[in-house]
Structures are given as C-alpha cells and as structure tokens.
Short mmCIF file of the C-alpha atoms (twelve columns), coordinates in Angstrom:
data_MODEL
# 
_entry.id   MODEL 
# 
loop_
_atom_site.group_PDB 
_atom_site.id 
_atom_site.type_symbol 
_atom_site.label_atom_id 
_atom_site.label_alt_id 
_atom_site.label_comp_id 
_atom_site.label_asym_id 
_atom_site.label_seq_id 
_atom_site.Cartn_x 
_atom_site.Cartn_y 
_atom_site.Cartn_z 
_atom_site.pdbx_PDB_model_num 
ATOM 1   C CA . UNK A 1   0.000  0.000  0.000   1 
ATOM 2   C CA . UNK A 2   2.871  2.517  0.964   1 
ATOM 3   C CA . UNK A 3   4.826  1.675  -2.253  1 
ATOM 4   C CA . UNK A 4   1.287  2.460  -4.451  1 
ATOM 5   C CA . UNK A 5   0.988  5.465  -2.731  1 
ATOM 6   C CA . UNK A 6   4.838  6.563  -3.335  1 
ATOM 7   C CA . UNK A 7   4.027  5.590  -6.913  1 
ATOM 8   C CA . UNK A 8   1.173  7.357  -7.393  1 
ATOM 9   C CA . UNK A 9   2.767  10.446 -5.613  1 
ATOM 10  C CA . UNK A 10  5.927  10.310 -7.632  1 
ATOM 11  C CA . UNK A 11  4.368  10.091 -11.010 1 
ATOM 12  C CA . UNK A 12  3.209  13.913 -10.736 1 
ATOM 13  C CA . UNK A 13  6.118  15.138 -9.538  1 
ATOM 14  C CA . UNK A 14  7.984  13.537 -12.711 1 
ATOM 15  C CA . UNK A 15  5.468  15.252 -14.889 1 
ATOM 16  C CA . UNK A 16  5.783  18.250 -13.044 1 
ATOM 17  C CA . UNK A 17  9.549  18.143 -13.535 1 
ATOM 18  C CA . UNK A 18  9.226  17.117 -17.001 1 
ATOM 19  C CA . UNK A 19  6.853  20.091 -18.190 1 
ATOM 20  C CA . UNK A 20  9.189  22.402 -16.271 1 
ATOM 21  C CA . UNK A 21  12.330 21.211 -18.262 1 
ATOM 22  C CA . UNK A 22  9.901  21.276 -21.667 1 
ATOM 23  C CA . UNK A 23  9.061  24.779 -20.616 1 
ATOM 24  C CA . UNK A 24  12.870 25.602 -20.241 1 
ATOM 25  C CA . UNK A 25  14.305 24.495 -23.473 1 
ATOM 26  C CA . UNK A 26  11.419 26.357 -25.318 1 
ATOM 27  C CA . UNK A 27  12.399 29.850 -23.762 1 
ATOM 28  C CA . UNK A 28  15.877 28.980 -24.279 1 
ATOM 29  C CA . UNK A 29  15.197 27.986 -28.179 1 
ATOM 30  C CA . UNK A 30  13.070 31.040 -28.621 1 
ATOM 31  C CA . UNK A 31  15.654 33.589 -26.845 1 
ATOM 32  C CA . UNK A 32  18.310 31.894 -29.728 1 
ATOM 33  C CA . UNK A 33  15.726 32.452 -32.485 1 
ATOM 34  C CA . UNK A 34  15.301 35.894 -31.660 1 
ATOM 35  C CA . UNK A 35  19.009 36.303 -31.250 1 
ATOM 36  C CA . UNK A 36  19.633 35.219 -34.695 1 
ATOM 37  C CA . UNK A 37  16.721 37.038 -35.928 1 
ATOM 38  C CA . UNK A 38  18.129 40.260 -34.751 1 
ATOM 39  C CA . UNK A 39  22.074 39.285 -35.574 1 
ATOM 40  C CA . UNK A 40  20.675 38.427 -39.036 1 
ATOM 41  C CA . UNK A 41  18.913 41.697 -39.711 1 
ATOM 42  C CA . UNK A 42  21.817 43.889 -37.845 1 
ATOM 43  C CA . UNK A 43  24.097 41.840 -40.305 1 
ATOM 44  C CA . UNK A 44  21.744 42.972 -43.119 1 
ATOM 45  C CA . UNK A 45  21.249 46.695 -42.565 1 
ATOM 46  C CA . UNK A 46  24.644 47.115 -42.225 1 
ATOM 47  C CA . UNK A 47  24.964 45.362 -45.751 1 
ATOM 48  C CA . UNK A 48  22.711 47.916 -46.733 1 
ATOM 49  C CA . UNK A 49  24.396 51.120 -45.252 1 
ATOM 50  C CA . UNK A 50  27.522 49.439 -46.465 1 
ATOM 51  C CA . UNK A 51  26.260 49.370 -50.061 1 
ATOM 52  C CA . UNK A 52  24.427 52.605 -49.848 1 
ATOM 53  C CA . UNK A 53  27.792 54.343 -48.380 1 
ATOM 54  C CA . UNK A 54  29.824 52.918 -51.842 1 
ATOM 55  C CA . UNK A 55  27.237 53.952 -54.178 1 
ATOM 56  C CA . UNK A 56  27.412 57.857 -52.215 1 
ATOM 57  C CA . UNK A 57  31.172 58.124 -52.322 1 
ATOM 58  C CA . UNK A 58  31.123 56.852 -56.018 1 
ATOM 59  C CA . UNK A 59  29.073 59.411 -56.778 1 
ATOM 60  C CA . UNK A 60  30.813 62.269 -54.197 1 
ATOM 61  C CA . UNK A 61  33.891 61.237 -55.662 1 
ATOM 62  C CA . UNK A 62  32.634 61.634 -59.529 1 
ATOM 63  C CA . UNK A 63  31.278 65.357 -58.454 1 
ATOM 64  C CA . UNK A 64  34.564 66.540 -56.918 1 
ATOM 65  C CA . UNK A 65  36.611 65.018 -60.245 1 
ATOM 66  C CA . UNK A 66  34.221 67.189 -62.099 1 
ATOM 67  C CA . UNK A 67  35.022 70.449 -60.598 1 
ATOM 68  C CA . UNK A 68  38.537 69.711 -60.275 1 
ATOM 69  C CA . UNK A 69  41.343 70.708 -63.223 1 
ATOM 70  C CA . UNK A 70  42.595 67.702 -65.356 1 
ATOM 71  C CA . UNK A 71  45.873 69.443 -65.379 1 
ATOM 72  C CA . UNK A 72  46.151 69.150 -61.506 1 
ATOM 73  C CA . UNK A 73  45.376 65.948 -61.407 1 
ATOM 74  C CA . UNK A 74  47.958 64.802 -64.170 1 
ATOM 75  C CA . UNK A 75  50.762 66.893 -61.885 1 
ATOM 76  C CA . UNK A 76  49.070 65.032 -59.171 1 
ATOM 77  C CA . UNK A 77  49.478 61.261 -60.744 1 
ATOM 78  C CA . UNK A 78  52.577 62.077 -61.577 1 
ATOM 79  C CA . UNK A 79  53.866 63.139 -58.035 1 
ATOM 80  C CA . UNK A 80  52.038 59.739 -56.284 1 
ATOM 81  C CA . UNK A 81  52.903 57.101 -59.198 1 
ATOM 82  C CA . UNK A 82  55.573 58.527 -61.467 1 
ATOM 83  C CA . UNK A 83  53.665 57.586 -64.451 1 
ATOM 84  C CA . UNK A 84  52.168 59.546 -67.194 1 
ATOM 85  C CA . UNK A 85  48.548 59.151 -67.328 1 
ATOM 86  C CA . UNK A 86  47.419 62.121 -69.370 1 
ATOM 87  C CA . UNK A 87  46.143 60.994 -73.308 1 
ATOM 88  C CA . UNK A 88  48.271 62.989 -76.185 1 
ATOM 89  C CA . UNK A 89  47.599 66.707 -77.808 1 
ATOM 90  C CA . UNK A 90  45.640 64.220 -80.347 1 
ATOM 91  C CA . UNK A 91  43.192 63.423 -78.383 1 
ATOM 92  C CA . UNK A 92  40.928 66.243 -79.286 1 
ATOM 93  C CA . UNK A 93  36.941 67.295 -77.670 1 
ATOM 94  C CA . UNK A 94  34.738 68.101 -80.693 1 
ATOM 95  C CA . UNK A 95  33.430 70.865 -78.482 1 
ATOM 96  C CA . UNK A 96  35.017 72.329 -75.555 1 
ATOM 97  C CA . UNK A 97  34.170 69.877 -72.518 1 
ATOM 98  C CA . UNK A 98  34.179 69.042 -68.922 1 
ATOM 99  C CA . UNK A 99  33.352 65.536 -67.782 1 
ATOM 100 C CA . UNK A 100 34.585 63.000 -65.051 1 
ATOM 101 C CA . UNK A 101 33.177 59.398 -65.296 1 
ATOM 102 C CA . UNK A 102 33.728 55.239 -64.788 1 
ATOM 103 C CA . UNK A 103 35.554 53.864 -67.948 1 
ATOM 104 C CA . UNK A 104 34.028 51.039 -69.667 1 
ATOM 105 C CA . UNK A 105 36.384 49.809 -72.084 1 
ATOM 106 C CA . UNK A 106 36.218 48.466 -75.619 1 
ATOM 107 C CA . UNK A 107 38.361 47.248 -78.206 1 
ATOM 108 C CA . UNK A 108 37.297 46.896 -82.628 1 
ATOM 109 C CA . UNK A 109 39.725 44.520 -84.334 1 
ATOM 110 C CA . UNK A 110 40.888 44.749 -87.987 1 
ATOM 111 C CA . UNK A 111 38.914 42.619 -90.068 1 
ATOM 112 C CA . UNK A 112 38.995 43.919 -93.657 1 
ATOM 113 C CA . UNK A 113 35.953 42.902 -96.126 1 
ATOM 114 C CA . UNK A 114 34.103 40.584 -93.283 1 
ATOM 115 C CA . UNK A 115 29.753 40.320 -94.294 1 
ATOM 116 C CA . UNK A 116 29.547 39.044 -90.760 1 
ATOM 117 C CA . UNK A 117 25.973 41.062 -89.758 1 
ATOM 118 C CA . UNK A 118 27.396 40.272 -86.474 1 
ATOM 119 C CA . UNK A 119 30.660 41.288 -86.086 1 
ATOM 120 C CA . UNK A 120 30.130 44.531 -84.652 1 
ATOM 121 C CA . UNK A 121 27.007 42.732 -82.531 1 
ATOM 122 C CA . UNK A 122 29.370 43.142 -79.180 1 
ATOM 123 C CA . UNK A 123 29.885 46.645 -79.335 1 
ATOM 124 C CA . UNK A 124 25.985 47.451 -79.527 1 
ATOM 125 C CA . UNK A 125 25.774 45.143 -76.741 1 
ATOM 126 C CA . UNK A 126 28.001 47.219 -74.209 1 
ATOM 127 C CA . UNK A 127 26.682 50.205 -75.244 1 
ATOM 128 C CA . UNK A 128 23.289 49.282 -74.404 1 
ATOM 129 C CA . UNK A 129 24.329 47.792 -71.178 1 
ATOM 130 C CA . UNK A 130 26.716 50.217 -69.918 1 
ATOM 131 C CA . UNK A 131 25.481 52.046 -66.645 1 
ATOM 132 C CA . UNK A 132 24.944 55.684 -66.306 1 
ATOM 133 C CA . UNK A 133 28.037 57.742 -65.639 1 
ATOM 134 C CA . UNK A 134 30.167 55.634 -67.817 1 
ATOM 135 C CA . UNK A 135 32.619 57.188 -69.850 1 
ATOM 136 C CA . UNK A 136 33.185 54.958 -73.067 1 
ATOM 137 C CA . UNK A 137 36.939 54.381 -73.998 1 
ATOM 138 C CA . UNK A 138 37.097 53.042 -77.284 1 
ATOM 139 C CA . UNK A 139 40.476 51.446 -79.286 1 
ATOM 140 C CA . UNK A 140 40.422 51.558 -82.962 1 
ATOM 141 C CA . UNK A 141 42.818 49.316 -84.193 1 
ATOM 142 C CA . UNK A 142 44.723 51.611 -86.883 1 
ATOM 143 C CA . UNK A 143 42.220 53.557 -86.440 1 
ATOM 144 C CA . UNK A 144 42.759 56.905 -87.185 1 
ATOM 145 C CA . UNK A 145 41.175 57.069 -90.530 1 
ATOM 146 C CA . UNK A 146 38.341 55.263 -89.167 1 
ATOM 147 C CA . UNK A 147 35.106 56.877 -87.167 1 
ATOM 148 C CA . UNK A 148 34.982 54.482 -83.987 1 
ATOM 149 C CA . UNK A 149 31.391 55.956 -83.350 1 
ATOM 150 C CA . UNK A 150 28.994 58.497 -84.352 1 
ATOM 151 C CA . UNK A 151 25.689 60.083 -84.075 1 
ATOM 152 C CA . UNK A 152 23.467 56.997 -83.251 1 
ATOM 153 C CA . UNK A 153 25.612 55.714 -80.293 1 
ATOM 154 C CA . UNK A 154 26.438 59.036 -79.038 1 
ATOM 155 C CA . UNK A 155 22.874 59.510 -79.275 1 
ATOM 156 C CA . UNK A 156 22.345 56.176 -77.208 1 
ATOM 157 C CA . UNK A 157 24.733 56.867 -74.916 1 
ATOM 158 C CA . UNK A 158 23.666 60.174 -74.564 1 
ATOM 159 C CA . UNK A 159 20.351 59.010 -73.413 1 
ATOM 160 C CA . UNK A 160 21.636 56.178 -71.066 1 
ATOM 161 C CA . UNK A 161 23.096 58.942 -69.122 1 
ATOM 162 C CA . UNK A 162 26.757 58.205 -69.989 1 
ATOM 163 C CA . UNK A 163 29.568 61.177 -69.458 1 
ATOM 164 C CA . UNK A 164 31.400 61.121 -72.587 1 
ATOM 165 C CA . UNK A 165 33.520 58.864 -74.919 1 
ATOM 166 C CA . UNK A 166 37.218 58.586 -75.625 1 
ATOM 167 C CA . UNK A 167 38.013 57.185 -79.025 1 
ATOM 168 C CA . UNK A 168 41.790 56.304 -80.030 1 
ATOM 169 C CA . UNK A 169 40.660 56.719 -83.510 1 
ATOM 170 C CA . UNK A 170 37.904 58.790 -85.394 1 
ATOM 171 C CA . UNK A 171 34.176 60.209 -85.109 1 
ATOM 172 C CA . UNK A 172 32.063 61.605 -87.805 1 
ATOM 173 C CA . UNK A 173 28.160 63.012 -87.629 1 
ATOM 174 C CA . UNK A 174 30.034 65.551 -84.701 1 
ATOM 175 C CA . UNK A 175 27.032 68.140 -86.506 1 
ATOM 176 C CA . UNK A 176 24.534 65.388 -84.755 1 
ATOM 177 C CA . UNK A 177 26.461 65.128 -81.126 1 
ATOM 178 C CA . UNK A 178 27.338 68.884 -80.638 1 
ATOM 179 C CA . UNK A 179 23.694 69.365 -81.420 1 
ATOM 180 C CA . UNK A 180 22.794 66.893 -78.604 1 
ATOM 181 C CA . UNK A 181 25.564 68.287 -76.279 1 
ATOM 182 C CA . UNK A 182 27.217 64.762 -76.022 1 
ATOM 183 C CA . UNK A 183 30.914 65.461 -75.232 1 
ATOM 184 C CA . UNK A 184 33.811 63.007 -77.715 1 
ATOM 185 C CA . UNK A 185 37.545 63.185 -77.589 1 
ATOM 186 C CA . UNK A 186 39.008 61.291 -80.398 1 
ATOM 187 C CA . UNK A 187 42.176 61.647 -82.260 1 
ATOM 188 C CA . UNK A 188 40.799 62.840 -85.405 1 
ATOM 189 C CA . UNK A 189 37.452 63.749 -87.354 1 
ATOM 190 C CA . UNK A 190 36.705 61.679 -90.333 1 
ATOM 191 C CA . UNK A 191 33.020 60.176 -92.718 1 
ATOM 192 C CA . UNK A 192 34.466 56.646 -92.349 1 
ATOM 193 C CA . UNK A 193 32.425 53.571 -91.262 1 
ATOM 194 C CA . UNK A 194 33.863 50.731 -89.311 1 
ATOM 195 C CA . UNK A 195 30.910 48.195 -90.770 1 
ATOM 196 C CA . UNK A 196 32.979 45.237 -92.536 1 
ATOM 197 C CA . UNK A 197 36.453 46.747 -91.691 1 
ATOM 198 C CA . UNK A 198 36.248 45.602 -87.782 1 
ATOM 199 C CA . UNK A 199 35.210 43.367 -85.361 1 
ATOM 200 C CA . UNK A 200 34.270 43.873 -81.844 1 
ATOM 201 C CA . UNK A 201 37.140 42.650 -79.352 1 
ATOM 202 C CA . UNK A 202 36.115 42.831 -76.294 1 
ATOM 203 C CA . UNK A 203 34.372 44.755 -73.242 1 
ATOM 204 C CA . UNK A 204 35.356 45.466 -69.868 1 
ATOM 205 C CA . UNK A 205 39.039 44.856 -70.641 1 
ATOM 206 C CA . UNK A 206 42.250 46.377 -70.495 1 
ATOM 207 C CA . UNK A 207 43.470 48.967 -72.876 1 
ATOM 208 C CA . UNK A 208 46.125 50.953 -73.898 1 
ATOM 209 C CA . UNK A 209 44.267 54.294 -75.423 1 
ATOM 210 C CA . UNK A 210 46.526 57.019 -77.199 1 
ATOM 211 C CA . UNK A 211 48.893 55.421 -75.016 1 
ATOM 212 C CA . UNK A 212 47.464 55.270 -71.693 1 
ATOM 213 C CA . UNK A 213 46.905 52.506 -69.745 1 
ATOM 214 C CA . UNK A 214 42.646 51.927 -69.072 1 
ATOM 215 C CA . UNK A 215 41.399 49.582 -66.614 1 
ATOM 216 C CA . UNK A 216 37.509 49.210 -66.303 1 
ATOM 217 C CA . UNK A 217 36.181 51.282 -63.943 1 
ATOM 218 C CA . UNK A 218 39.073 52.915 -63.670 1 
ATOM 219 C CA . UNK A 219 38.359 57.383 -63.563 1 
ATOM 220 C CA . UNK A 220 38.411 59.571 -66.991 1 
ATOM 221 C CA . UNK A 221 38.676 63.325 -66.300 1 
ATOM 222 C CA . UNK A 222 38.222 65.675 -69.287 1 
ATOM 223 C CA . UNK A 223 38.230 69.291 -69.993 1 
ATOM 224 C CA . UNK A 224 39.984 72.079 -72.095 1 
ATOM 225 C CA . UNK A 225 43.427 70.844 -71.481 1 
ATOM 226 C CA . UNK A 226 42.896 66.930 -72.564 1 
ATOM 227 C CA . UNK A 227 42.409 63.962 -70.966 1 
ATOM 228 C CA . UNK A 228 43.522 61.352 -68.035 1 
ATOM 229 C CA . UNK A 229 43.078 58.332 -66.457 1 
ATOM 230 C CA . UNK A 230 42.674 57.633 -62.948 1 
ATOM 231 C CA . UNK A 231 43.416 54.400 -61.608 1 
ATOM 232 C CA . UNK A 232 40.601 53.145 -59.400 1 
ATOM 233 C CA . UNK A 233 42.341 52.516 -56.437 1 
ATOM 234 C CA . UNK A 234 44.416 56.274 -56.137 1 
ATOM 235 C CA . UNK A 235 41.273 57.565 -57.185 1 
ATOM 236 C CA . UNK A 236 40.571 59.129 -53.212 1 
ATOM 237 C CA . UNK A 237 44.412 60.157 -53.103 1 
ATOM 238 C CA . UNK A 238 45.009 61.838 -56.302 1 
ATOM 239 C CA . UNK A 239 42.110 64.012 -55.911 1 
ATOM 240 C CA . UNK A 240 42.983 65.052 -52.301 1 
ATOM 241 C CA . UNK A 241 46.442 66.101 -53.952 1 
ATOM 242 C CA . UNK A 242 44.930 67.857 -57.183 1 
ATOM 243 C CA . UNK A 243 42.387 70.185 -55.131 1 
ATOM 244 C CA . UNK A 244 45.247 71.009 -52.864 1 
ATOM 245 C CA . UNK A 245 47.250 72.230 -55.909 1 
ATOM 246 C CA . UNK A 246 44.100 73.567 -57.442 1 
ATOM 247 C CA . UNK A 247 43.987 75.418 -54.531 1 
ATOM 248 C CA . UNK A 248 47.501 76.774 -54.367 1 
ATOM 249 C CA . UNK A 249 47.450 77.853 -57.836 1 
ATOM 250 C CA . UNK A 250 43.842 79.774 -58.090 1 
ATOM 251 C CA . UNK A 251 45.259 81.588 -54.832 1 
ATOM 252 C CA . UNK A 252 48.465 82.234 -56.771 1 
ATOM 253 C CA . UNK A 253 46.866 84.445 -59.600 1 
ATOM 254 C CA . UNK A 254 45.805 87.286 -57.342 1 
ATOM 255 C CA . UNK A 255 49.021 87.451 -55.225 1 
ATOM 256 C CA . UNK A 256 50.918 87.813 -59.230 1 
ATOM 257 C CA . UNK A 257 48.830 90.605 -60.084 1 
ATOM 258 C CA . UNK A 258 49.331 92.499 -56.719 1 
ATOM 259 C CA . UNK A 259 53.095 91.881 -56.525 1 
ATOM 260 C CA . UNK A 260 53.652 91.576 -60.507 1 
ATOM 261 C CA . UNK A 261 55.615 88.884 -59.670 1 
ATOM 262 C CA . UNK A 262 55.765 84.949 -60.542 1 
ATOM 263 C CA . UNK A 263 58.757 84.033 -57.719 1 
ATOM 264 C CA . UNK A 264 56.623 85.980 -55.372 1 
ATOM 265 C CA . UNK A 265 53.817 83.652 -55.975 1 
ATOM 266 C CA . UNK A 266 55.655 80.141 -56.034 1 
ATOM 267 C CA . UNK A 267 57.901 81.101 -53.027 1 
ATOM 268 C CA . UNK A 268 54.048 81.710 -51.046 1 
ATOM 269 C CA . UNK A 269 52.670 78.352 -52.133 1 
ATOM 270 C CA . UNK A 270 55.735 76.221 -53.447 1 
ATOM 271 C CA . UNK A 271 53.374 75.691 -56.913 1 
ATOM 272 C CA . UNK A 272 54.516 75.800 -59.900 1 
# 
C-alpha cells in the first residue's frame, strides 16, 4: 500500500519536472531564435548602409573630379605614381568639354571585307548595357582614318546617361552630337564607317588608349586641357592632392597681379 501510494505520488512530480524542463528548453530555443533574428537583420542593414555608403562616395567622388582641373590631377598622378597618365595633344573634344566618369572599355579589331551582320554585334551590346556615368573608352585598331562611333551611339549613350567617350581613332556626324551636347575626344574627325572593316574585341578589358593605360572602372577626367586616367584605387588620393594644388594655384593668380611677380607667388605656395 505505501509503495502504491509513493508511486502514485511520484508520477506527478515527474510530470511536473518534465513540463518544467519542456518549458525551459522552449524559452531557451526562442531567446536563440530571436538572437539570430536580430544578428541576421543587424548583419543585413549594415549590408545595406555598407552598399548605400559605396554607391554615395562613387558618386561624391565623380562630383569633386568634375570640378577639379585635369591638369592638376595629371601633376598630381605624376607626383604619387611617377607615371604619365594624361592621353596625347591628339586626343581632341569636338566641343570644348568638362566631364569625369567610370571607364568602360572596348576594343574593334581589324577585319577587312568581313559580311559578318554580327561582327560589330558586341559593341551594340556594351553600349546598351553600360550604366549611367560611364565614360566609353574606345580602341580603334589603326584607327585613325576610321570613325569608332557616331551620331546613333552618341545619341544612345547620350540618353543612357553616360559622361562622354574617348576614341583612339575617329568620329564623324560631330554636326549630330554637338547638337545633342554629347561630349567626344578622339584623335581625329573623319566620314568613315567601321561596318565590314572591324570586329568587336572585347568589353570590360584592359586597354592601352593614345597610349594610356585603361582599366575598367578605372576614372576619366576631361576638360579644355585633354584627358587622363585615374586608376581606381588612387582615385581618393590623387584628388585630395589635385584640389590642394588647385587650390595653391587659383590663390596664386591674385598674389601675381598684386606683386607683378611669378617668384613671389611660387615662393608663397611652393606651386609651380
């Protein structure tokens, strides 16, 4: 009788402790599961900010390469990498200019007397995929007798919200794209077509335009006094160093015409 009432007295207390246990490990899995909720969505909006903080400076640093002289920042490459990254007195605006964008590269090959309907296929592609604030930087091969692009892709690009183009070779229909304010260096302006002369190379690629070494996504800065290239990666550096002169030498121009005097001015500000 004793041990059936022991029994009968245990049995709830094991249920009891059972439930409590039960009870236990559910708090404990749903404290994780909110834990990892909230890690997980920390973990995302910082993604976000993260992606929304590249996207600003991209664009910050675009605006301030706009506003800032080429020439500076060829004196500044020059200083940080001892390299010449400016494109040659060739390389000529059909209207006077001032743009800063993200190269996307592309290369024609010679291919005299090809009927492929195709072979120039590529090129539309890129054009019509490039993203806004492109600038497109375009090798001829032996080009210079031959117009790399004219009035229907600058009209394109134009409307895709690109900067400008570079082309290490010719243009033609420049009545079409100074009429539409689209801004094209090139070395030279000439009626040619590259239809069944070339073939399209390659996108997104190295180049060497006019010279210069190009690497997609790399900066383009144009205005009155030519053009240059920017790698990516100095891109925050060189333009620290080109306002800095930019700033020494618009401050030089008033001290010259109060002291009439060049060495005046460069022993001031050490620009030159």
């Amino acid at each position: 009788m004793n041990k059936s009432r022991d029994r009968k007295l245990f049995s709830p207390v094991i249920f009891c402790i059972v439930v409590a246990v039960g009870v236990l490990c559910i708090d404990i899995w749903v404290r994780s599961s909110s834990t990892v909720a909230a890690q997980s969505s920390a973990s995302a909006a910082s993604a976000d900010a993260a992606t929304a903080s590249t996207g600003s400076t991209s664009d910050d640093l675009l605006e301030s390469y706009r506003h800032v002289e080429v020439a500076s920042v060829s004196d500044a490459l020059e200083q940080l990498t001892g390299r010449r990254m400016y494109m040659s007195h060739k390389m000529q605006s059909i209207f006077p200019a001032k743009f800063a964008g993200f190269a996307l590269t592309v290369k024609l090959a010679k291919d005299e007397g090809n009927k492929d309907p195709e072979a120039l296929g590529g090129m539309l592609a890129a054009i019509d995929e490039g993203p806004a604030k492109s600038v497109w930087v375009m090798v001829v091969e032996d080009g210079a007798n031959i117009a790399g692009m004219g009035g229907l892709m600058g009209t394109t690009m134009s409307a895709r919200g690109y900067a400008g183009a570079i082309i290490d070779g010719g243009v033609r229909d420049v009545g079409h794209l100074r009429k539409i304010g689209f801004p094209v260096y090139a070395t030279g302006i000439v009626p040619s077509t590259s239809v069944r002369h070339y073939r399209f190379a390659g996108a997104n690629l190295p180049v060497q335009c006019d010279g210069v070494e190009v690497q997609p996504g790399d900066i383009v800065a144009a205005d009155a006094d030519g053009v240059v290239v920017v790698p990516r990666a100095k891109a925050a550096e060189v333009l620290a160093l080109a306002q800095e002169m930019d700033f020494k030498e618009h401050s030089m121009y008033s001290i010259i015409e109060k002291y009439k005097s060049i060495r005046e001015a460069v022993k001031r500000f050490g620009r030159l």
